[in-house]
C-alpha positions as CSV (number, residue, x, y, z in Angstrom):
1,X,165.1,-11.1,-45.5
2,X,162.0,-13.0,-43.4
3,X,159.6,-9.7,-44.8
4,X,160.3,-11.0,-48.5
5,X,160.1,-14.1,-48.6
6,X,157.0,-13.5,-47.0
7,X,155.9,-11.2,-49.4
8,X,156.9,-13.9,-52.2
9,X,155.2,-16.5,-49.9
10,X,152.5,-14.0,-50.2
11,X,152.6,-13.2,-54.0
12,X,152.4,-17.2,-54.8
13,X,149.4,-17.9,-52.4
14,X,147.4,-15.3,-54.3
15,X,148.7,-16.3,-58.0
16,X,147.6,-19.5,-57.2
17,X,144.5,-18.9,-55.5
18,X,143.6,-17.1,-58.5
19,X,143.7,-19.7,-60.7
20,X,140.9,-21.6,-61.6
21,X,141.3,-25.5,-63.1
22,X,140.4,-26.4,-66.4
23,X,138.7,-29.8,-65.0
24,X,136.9,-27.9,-62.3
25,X,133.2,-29.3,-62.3
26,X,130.6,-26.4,-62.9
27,X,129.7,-24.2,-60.4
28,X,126.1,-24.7,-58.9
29,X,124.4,-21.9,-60.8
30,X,125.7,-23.5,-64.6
31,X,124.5,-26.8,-63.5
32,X,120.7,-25.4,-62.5
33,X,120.6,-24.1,-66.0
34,X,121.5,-27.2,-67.4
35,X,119.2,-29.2,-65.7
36,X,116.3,-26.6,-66.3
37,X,117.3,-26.7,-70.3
38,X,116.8,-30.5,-70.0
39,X,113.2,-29.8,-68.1
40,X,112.0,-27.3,-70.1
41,X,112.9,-29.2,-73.2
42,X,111.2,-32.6,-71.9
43,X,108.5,-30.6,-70.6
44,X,107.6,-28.8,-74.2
45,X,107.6,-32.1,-75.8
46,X,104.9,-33.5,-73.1
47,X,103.0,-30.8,-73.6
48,X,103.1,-31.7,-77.3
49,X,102.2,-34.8,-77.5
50,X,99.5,-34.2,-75.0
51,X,98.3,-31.2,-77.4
52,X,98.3,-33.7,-80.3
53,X,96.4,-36.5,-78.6
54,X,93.6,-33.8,-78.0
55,X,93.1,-32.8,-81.0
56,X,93.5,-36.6,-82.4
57,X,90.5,-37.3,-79.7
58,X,88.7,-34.4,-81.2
59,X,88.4,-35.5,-84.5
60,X,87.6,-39.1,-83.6
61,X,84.9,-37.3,-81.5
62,X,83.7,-35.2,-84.3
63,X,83.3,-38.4,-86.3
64,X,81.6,-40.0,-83.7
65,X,78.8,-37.4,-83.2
66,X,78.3,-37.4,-87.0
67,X,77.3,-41.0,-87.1
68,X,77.1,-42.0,-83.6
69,X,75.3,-45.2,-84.4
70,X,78.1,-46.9,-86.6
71,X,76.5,-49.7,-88.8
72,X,73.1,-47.8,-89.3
73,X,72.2,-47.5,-92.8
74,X,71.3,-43.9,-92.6
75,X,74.9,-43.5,-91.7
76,X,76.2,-45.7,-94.4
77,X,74.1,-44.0,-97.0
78,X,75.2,-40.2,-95.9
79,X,79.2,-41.8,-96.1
80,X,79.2,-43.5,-99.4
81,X,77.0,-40.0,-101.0
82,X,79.9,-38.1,-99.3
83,X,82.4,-39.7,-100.9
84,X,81.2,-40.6,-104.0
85,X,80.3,-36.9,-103.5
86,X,83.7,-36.1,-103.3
87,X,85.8,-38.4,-105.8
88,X,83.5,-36.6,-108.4
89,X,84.6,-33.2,-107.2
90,X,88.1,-34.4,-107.2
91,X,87.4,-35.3,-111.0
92,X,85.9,-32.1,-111.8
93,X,88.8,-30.3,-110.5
94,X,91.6,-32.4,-112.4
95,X,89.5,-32.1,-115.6
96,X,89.6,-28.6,-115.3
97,X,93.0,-28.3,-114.8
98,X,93.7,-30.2,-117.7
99,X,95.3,-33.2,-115.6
């Protein structure tokens, strides 16, 4: 009689060992990948917004080494011809399309 209610002792301990809970935090390895997700997702949009200031500073440095004495004349001259330049193109093009 003592051998099976061991056994059913037994039986229960291992049922209920086998269980897992439903409110049972994650185990070590889920929350790593959680917390890399979260790194790797901050981290690309750094790097974005660092690769987007670049090339922001590159065009303000382009525009720079055109006229790198803002207020010359010369300078003036070249950026009204330029875009007088262009707003006559722009016409040409619309007149041709029929616009």
């Amino acid at each position: 009689m003592a051998a099976k209610l061991l056994v059913l002792v037994a039986c229960i301990a291992l049922s209920h060992a086998g269980m897992v809970r439903r409110d049972a935090p994650p185990s070590p390895l889920q929350d790593i990948e959680k917390h890399a997700a979260e790194f790797q997702k901050t981290f690309s949009e750094q790097f974005n917004s660092l690769a987007l200031l670049r090339r922001t500073n590159q065009k303000i440095q382009k525009k720079k080494t055109k006229c790198p004495h803002q207020g010359h004349d010369s300078c003036i001259r070249r950026s009204t011809k330029g875009a007088k330049r262009k707003a006559s193109q722009k016409k040409g093009e619309h007149s041709v399309l029929g616009v």
